[in-house]
Biopython code that builds the backbone (N, CA, C, O; Angstrom):
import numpy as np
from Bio.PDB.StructureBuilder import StructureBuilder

atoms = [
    (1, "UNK", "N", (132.360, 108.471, 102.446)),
    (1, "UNK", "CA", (132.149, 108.774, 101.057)),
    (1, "UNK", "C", (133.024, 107.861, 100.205)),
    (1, "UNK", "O", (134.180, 107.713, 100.600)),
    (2, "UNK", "N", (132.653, 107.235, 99.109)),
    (2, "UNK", "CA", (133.076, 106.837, 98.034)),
    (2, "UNK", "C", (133.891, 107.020, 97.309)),
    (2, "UNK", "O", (133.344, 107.634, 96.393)),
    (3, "UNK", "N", (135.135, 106.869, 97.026)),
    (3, "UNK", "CA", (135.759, 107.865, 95.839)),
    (3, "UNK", "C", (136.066, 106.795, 94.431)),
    (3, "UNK", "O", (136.480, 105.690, 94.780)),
    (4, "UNK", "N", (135.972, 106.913, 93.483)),
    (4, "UNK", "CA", (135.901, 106.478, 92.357)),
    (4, "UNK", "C", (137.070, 106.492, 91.421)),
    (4, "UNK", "O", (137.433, 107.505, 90.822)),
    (5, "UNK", "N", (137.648, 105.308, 91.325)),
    (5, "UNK", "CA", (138.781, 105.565, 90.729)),
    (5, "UNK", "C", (139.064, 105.111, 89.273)),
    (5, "UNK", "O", (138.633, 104.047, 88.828)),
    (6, "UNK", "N", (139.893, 106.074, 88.486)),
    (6, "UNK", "CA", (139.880, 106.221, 87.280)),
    (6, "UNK", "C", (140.147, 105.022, 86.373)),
    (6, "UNK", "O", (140.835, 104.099, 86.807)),
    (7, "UNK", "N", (139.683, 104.985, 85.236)),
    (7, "UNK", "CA", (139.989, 103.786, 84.793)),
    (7, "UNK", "C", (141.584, 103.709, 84.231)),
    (7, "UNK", "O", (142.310, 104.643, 83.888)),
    (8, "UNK", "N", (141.794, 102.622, 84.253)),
    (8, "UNK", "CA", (143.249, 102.127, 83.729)),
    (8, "UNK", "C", (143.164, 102.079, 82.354)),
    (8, "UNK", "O", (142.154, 102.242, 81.669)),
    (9, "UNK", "N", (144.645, 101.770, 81.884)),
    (9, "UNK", "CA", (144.360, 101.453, 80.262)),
    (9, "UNK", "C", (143.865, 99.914, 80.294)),
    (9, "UNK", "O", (143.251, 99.529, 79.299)),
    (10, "UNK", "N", (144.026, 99.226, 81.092)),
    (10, "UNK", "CA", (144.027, 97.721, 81.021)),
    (10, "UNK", "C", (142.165, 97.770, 81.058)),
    (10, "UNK", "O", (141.623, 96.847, 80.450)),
    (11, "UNK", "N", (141.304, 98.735, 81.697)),
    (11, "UNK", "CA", (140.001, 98.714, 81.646)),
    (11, "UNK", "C", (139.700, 99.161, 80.697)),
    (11, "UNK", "O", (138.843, 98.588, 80.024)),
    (12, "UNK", "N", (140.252, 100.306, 80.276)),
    (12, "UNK", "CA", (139.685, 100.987, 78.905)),
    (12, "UNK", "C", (139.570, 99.895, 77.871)),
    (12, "UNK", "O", (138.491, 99.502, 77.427)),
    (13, "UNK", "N", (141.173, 99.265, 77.392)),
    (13, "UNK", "CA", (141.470, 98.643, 76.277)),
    (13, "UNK", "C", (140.112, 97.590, 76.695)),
    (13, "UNK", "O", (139.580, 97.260, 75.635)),
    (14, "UNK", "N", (139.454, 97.022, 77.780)),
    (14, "UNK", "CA", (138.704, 96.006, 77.232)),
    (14, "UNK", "C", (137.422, 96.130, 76.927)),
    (14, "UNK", "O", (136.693, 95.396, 76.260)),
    (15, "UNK", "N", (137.077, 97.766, 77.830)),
    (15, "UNK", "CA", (135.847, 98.399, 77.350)),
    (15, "UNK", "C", (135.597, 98.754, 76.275)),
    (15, "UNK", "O", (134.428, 98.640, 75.907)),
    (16, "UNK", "N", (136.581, 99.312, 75.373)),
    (16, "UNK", "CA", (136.749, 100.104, 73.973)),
    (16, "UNK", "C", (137.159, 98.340, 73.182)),
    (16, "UNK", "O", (138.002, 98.379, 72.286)),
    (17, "UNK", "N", (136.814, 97.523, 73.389)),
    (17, "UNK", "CA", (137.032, 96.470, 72.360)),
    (17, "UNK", "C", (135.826, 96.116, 71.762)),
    (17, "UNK", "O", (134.871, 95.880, 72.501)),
    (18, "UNK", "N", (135.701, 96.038, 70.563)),
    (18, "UNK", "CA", (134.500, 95.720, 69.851)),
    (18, "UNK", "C", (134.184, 94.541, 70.052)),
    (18, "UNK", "O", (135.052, 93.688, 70.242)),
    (19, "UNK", "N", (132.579, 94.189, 70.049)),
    (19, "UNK", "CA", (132.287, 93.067, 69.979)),
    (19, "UNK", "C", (132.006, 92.527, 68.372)),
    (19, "UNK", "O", (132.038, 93.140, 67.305)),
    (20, "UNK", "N", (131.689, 90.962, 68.731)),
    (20, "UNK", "CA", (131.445, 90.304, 67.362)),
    (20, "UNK", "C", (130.788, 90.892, 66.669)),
    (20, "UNK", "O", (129.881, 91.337, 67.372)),
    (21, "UNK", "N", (130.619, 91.285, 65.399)),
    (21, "UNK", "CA", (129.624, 91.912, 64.502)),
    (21, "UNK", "C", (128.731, 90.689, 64.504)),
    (21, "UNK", "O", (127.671, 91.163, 64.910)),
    (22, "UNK", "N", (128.533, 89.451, 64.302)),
    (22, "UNK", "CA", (127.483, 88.895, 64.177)),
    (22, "UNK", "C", (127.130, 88.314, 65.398)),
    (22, "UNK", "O", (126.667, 87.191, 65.201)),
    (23, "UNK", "N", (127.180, 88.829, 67.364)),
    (23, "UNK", "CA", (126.672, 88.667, 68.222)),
    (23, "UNK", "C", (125.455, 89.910, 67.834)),
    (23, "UNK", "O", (124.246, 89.904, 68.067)),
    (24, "UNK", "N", (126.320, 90.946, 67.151)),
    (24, "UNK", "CA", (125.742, 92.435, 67.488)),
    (24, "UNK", "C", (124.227, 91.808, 66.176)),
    (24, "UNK", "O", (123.028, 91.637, 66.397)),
    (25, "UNK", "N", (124.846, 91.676, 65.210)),
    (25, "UNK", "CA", (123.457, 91.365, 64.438)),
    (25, "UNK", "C", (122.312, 90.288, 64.654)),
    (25, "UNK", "O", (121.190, 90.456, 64.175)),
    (26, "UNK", "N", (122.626, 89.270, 65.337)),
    (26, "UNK", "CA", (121.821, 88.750, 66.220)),
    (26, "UNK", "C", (121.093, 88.718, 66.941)),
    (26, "UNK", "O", (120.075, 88.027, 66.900)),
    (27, "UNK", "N", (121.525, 89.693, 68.063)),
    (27, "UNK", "CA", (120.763, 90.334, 68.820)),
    (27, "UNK", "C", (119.720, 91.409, 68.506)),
    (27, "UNK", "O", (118.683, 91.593, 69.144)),
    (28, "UNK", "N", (120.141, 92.100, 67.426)),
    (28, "UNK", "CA", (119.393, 93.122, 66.499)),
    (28, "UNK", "C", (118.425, 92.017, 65.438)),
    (28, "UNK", "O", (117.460, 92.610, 64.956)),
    (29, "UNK", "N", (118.513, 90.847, 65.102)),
    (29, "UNK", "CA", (117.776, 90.373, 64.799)),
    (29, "UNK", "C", (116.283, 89.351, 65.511)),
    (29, "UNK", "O", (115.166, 89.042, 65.095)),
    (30, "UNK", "N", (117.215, 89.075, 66.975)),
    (30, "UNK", "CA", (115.742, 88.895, 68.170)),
    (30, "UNK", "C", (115.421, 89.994, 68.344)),
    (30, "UNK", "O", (114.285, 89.832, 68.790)),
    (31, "UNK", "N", (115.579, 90.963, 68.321)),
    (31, "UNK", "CA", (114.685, 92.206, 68.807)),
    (31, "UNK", "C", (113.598, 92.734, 67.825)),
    (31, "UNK", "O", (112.528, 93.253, 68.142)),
    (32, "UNK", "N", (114.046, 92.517, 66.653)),
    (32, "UNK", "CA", (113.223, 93.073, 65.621)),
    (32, "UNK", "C", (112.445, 92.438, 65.230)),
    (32, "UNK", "O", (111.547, 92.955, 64.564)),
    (33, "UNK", "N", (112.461, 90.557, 65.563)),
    (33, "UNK", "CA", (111.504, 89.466, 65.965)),
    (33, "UNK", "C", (110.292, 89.679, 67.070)),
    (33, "UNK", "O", (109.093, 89.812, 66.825)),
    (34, "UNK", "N", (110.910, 89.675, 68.277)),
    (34, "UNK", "CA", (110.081, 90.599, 69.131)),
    (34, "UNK", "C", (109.045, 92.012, 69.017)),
    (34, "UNK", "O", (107.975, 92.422, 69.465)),
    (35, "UNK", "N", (109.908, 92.341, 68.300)),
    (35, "UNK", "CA", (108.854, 94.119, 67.919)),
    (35, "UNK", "C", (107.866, 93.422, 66.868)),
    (35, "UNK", "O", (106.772, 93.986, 66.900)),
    (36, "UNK", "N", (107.919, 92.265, 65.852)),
    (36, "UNK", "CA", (106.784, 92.256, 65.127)),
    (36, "UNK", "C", (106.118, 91.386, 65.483)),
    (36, "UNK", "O", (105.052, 91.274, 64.878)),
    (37, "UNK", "N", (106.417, 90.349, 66.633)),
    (37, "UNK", "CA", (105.377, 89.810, 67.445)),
    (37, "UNK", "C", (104.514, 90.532, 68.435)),
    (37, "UNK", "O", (103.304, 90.365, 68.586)),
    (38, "UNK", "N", (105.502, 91.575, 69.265)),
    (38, "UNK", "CA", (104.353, 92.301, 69.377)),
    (38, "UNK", "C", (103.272, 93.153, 68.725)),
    (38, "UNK", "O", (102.263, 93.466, 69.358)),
    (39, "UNK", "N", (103.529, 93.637, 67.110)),
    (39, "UNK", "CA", (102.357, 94.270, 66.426)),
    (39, "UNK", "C", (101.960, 93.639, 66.323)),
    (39, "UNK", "O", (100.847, 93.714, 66.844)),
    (40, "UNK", "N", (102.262, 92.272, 65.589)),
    (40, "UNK", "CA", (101.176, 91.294, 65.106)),
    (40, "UNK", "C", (100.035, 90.879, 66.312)),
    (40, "UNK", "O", (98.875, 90.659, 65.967)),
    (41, "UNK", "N", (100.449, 90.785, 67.784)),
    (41, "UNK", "CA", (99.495, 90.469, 69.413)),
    (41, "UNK", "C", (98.832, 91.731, 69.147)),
    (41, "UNK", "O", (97.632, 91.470, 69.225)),
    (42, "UNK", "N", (99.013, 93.277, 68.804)),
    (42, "UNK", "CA", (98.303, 94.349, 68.952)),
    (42, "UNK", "C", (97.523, 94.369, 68.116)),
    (42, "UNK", "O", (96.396, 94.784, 68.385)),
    (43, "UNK", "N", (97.839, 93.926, 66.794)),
    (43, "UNK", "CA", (96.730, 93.955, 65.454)),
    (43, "UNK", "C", (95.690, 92.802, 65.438)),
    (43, "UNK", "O", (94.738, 92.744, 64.660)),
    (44, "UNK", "N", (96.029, 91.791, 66.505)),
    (44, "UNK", "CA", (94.669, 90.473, 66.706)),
    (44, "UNK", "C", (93.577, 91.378, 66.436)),
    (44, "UNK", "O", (92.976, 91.159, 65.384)),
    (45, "UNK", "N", (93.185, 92.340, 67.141)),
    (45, "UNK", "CA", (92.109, 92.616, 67.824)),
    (45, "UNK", "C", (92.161, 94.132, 66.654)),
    (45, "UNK", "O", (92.998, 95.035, 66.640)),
    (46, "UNK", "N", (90.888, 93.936, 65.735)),
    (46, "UNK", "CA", (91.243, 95.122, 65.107)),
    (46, "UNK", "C", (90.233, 96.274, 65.657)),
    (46, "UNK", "O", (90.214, 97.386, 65.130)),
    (47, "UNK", "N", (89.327, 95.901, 66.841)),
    (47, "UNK", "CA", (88.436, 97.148, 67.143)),
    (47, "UNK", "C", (87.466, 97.938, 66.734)),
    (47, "UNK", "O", (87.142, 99.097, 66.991)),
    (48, "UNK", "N", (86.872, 96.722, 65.734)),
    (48, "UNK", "CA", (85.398, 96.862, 65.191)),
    (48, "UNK", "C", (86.081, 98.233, 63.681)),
    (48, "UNK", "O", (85.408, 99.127, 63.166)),
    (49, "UNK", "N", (87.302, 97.934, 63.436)),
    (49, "UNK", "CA", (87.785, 98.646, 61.994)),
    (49, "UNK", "C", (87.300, 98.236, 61.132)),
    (49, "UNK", "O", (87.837, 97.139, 60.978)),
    (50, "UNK", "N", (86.040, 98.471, 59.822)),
    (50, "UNK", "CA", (85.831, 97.421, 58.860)),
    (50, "UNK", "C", (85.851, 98.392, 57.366)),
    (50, "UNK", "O", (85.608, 97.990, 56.228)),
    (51, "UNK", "N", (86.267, 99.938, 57.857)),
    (51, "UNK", "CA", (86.889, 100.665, 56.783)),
    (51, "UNK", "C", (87.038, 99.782, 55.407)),
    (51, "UNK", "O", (86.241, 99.664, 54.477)),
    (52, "UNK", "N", (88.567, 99.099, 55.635)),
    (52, "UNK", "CA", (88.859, 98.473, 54.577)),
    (52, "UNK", "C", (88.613, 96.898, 54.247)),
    (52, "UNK", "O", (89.274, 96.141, 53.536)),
    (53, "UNK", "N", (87.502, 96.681, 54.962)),
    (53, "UNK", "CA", (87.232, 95.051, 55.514)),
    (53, "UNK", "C", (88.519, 93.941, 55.386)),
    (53, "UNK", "O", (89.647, 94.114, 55.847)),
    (54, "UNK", "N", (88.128, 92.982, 54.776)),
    (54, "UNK", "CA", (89.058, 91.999, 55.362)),
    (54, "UNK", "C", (89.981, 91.515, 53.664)),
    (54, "UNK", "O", (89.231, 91.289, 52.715)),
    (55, "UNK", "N", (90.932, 91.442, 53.513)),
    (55, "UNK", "CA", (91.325, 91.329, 52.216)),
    (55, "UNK", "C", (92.978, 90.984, 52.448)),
    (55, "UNK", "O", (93.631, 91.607, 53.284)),
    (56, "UNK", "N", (93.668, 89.733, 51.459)),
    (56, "UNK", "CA", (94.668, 89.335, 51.533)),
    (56, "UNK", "C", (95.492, 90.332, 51.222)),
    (56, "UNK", "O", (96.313, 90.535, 52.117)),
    (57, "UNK", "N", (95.615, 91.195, 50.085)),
    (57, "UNK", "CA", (96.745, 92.663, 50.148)),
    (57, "UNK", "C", (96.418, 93.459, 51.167)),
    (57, "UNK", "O", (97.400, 93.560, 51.902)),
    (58, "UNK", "N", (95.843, 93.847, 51.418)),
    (58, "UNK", "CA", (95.792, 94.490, 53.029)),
    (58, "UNK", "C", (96.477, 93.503, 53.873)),
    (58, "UNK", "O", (97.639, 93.891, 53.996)),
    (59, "UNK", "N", (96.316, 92.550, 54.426)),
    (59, "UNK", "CA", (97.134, 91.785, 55.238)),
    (59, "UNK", "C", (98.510, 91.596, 55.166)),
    (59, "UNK", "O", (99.333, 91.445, 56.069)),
    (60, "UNK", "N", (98.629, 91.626, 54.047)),
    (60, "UNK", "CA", (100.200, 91.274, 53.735)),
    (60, "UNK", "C", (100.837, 92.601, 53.509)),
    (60, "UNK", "O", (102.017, 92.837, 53.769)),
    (61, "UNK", "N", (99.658, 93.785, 52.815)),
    (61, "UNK", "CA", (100.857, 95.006, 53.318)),
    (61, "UNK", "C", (101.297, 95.365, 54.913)),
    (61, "UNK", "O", (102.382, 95.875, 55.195)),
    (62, "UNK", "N", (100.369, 95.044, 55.799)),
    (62, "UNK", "CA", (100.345, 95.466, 57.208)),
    (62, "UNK", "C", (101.850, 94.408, 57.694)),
    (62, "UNK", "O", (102.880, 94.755, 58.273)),
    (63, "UNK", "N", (101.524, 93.365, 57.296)),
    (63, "UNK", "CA", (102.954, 92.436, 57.933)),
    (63, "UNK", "C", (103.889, 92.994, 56.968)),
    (63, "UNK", "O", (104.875, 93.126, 57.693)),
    (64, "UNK", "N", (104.273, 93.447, 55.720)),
    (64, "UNK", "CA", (105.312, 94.041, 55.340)),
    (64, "UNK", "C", (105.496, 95.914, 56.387)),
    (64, "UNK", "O", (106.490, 96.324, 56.986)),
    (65, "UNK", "N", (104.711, 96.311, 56.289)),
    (65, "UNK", "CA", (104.794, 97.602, 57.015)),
    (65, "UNK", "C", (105.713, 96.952, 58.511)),
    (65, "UNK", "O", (106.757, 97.380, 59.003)),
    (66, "UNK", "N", (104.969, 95.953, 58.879)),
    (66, "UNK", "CA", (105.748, 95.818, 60.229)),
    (66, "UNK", "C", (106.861, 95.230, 60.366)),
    (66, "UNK", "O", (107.747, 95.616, 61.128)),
    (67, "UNK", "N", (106.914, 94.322, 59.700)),
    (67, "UNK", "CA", (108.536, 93.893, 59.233)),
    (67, "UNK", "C", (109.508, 94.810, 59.303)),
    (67, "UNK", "O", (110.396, 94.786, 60.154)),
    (68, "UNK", "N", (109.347, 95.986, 58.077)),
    (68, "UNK", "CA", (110.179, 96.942, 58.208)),
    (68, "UNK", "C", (110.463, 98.028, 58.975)),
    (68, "UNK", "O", (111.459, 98.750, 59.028)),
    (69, "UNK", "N", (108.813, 98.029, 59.907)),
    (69, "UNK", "CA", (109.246, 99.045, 61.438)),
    (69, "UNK", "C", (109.791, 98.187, 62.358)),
    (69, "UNK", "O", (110.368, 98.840, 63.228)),
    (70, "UNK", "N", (109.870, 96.746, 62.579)),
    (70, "UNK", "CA", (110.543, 96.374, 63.626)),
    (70, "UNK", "C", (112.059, 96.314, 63.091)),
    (70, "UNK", "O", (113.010, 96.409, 63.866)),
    (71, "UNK", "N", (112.207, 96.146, 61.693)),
    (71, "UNK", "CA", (113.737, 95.810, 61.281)),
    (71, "UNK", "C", (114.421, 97.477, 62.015)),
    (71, "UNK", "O", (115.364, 97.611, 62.794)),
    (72, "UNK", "N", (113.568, 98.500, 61.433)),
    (72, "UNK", "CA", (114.172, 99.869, 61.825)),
    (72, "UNK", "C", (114.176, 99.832, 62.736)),
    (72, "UNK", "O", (115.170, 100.478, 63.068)),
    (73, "UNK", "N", (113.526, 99.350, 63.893)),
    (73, "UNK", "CA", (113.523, 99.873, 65.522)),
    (73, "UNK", "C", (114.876, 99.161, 66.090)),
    (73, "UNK", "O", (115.704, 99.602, 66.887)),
    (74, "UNK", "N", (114.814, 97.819, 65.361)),
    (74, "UNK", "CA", (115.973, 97.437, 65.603)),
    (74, "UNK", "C", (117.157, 97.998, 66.100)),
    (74, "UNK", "O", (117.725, 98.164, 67.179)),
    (75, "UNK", "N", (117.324, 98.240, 64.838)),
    (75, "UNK", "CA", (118.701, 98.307, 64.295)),
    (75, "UNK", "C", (119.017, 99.851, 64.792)),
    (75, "UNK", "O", (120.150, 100.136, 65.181)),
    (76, "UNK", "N", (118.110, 100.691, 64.766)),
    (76, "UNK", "CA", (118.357, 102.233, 65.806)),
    (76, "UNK", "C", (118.796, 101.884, 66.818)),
    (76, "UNK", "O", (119.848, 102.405, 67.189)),
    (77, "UNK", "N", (118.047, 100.703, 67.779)),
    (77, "UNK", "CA", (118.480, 101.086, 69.505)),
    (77, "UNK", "C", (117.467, 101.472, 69.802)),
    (77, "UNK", "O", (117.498, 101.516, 71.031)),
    (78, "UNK", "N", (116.351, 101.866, 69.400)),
    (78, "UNK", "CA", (115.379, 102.710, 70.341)),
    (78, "UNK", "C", (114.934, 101.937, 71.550)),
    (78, "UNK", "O", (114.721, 102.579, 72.579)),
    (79, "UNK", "N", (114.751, 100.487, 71.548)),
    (79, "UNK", "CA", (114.306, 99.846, 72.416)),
    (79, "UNK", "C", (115.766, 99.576, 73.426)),
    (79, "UNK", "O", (115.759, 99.552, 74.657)),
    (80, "UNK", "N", (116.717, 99.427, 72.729)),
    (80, "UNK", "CA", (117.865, 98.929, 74.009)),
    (80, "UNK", "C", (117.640, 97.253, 73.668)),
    (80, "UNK", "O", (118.804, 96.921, 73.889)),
    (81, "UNK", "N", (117.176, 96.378, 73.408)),
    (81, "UNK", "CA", (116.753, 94.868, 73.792)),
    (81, "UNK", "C", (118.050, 94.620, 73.310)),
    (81, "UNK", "O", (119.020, 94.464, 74.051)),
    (82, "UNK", "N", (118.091, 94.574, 71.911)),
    (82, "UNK", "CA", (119.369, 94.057, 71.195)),
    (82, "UNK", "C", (120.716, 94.665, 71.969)),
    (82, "UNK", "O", (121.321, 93.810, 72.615)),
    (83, "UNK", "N", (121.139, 95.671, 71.995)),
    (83, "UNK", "CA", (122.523, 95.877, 73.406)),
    (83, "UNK", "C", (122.121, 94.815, 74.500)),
    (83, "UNK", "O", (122.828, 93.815, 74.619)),
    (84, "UNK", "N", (121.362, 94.934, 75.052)),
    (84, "UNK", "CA", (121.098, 94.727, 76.613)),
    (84, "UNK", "C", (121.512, 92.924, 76.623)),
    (84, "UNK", "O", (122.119, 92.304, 77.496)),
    (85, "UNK", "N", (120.873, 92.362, 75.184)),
    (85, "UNK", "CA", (121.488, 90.791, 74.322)),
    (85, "UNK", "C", (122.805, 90.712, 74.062)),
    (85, "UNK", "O", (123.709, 89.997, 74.495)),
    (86, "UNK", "N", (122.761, 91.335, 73.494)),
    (86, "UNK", "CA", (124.500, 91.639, 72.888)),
    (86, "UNK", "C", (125.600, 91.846, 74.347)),
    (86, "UNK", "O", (126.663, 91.233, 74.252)),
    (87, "UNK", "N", (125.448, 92.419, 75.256)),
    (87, "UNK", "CA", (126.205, 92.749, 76.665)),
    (87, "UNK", "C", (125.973, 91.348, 77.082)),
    (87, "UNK", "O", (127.019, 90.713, 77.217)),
    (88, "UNK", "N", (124.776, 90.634, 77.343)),
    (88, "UNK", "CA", (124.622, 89.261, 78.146)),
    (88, "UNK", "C", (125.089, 87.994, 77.230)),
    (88, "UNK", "O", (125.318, 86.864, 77.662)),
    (89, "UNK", "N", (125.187, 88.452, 75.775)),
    (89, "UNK", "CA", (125.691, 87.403, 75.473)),
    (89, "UNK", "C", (127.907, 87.183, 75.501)),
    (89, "UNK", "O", (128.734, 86.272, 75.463)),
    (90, "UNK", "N", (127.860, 89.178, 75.617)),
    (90, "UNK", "CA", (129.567, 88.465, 75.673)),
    (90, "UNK", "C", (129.848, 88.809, 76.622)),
    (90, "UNK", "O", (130.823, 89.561, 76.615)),
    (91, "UNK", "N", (129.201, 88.494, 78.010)),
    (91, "UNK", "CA", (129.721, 88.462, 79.197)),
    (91, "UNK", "C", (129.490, 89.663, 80.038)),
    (91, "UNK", "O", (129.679, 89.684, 81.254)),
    (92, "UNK", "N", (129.086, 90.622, 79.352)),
    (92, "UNK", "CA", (129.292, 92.410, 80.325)),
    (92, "UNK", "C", (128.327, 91.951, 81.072)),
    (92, "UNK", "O", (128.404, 92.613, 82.108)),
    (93, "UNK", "N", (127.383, 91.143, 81.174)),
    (93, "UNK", "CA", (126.071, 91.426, 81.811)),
    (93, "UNK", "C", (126.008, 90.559, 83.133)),
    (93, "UNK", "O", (126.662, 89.526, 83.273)),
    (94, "UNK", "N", (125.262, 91.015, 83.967)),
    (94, "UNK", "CA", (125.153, 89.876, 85.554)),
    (94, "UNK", "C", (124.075, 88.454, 84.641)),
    (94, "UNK", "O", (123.084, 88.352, 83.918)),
    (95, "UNK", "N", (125.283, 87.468, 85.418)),
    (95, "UNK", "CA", (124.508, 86.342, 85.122)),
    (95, "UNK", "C", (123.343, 86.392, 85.432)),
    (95, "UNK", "O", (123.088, 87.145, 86.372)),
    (96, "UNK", "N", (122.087, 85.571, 84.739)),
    (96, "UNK", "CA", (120.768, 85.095, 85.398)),
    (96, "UNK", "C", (120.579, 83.940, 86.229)),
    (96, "UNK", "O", (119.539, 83.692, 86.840)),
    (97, "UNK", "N", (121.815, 83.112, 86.228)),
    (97, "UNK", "CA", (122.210, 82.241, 87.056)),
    (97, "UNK", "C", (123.445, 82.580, 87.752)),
    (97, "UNK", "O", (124.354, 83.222, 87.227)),
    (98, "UNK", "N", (123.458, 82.060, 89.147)),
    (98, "UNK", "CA", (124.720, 82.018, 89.441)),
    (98, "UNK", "C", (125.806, 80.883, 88.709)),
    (98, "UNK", "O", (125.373, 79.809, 88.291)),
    (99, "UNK", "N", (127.595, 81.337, 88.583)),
    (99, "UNK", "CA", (128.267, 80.438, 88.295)),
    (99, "UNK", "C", (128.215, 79.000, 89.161)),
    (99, "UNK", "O", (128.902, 78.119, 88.644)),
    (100, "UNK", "N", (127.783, 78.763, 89.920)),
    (100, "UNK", "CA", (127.916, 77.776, 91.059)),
    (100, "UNK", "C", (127.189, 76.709, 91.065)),
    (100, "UNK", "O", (127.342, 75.681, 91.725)),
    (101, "UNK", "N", (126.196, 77.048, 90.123)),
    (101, "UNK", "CA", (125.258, 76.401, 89.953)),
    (101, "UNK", "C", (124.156, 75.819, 91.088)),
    (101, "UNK", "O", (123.531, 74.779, 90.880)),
    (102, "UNK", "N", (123.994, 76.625, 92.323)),
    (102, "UNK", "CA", (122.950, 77.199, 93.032)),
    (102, "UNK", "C", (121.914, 77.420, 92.896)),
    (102, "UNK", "O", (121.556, 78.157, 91.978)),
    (103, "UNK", "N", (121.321, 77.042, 93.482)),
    (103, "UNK", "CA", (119.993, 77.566, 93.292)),
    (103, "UNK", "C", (119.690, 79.113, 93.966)),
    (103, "UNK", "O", (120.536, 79.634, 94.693)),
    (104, "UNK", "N", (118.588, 79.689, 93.694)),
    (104, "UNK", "CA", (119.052, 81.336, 94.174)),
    (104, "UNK", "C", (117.627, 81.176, 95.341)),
    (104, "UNK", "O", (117.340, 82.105, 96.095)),
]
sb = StructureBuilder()
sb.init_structure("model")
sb.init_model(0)
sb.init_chain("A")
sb.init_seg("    ")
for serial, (resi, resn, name, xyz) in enumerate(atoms, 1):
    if name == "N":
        sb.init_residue(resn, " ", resi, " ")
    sb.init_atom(name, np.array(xyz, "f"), 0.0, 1.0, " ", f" {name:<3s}", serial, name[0])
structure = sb.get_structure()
């Protein structure tokens, strides 16, 4: 069996250290890039909708609507992308390469 040992202050202090505010907004800003590329790939295809047919304010409200749901999804966390960026960019994260420069 395993036993698990407690953290030190020397682990805490580097866990409990904040990162850059503008790694953190960065990353919250590819993600919220991502979330409106993907509506915009889901809205290609509108599925024979011709309700409101085809019209430039309609278009441009739909990319403002999504703008501001990907800015919100963002910046909540709901997706995780932006942490999961933010950890790989200041190091918490397993390389995608090895240091060795190996091939894998």
């Amino acid at each position: 069996m395993t036993t698990i040992s407690p953290i030190t202050a020397a682990g805490a202090s580097a866990a409990a250290k904040p990162l850059d505010p503008r790694l953190k907004q960065a990353a919250q800003g590819f993600e919220a890039i991502f979330v409106r590329q993907m509506l915009a790939s889901a809205r290609k295809d509108n599925f024979g909708d011709t309700l409101w047919g085809s019209d430039q304010g309609h278009d441009t409200f739909t990319a403002m609507r999504d703008e501001k749901f990907a800015d919100i999804t963002a910046h909540s966390g709901t997706l995780g992308l932006a942490k999961q960026i933010e950890d790989q960019l200041a190091g918490k994260g397993s390389p995608a390469i090895p240091a060795t420069g190996a091939k894998p």
